[in-house]
N, C-alpha and C positions, 0 to 999 in steps of 0.2 A: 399333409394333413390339414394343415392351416387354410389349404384350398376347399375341401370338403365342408367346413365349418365356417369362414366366411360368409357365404349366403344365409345361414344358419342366424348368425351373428345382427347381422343385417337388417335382417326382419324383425327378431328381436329390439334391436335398436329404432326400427321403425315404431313398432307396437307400445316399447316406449316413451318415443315421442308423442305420439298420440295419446297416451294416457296423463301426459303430463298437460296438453290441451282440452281434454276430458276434466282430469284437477282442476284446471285455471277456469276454465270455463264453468263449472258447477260454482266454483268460488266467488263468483263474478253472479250469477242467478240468486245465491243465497242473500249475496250482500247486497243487491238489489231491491231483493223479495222485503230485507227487513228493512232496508230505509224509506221503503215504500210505507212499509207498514208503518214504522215508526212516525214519519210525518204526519199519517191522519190518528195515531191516539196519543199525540205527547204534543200535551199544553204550555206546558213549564221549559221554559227556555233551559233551562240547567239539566232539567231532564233527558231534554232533545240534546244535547254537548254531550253528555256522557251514552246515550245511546249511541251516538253519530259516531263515538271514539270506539266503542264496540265493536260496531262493525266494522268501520277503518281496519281496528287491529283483526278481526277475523279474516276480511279480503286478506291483507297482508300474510298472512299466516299460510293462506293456499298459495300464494303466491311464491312464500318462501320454499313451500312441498314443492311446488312447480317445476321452482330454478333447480329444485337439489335432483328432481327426477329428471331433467332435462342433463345435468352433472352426469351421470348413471349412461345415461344413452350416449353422451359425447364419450366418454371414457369405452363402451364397447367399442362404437365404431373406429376407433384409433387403434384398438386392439388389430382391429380387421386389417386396417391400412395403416401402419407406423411410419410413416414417414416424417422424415424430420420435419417440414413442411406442420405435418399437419400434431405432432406433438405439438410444436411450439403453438398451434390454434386452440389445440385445446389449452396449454397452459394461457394464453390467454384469458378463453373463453371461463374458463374455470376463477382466474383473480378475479375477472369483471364480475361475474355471478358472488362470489364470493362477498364481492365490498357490498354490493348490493343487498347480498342477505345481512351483510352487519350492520347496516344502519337502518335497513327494514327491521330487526331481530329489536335494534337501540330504541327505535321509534316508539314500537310496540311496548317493551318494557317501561317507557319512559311514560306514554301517556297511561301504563297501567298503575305506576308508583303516582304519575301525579291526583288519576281521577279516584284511586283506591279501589282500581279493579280488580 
């Protein structure tokens, strides 16, 4: 059965992947679009630090959607092929994304307590 649904799987897990560079990618245009922006109408240096931290924390935030849909897609394709090998990849891959979104996750909350976002 497992062989029928494999390829099934797969694709899935591609269309995944892809959408998680779809994510990261639009995240990356918005936070550009506004620091653009924000450059030519913010005079006030305090002003520009706290927009600048906006969007910092918004990139981040696709970023973290990114790693967690990328999490999703690794997890099918291991479904597909369980080798031990490749568990122990994903349990990797999953810690490393993991500490990443914690201290991305810490970042964010912290410059949002400090600027009173």
């Amino acid at each position: 059965m497992m062989d029928r649904i494999a390829p099934v799987l797969d694709t899935l897990a591609t269309i995944i992947d892809i959408f998680s560079v779809i994510v990261l990618t639009y995240g990356v245009l918005c936070s550009a679009k506004d620091f653009i922006i924000s450059r030519f109408t913010t005079n006030n240096r305090k002003q520009e630090f706290i927009e600048t931290t906006k969007i910092k924390n918004q990139l981040a935030s696709y970023i973290l959607l990114s790693l967690e849909i990328l999490i999703a897609a690794d997890i099918i394709e291991t479904i597909v092929s369980p080798t031990l090998t490749d568990i122990a990849l994903l349990a990797a891959t999953v810690i490393i994304r993991t500490v990443i979104s914690y201290f991305l996750n810490k970042e964010i909350k912290d410059a949002s307590v400090n600027e009173g976002i």
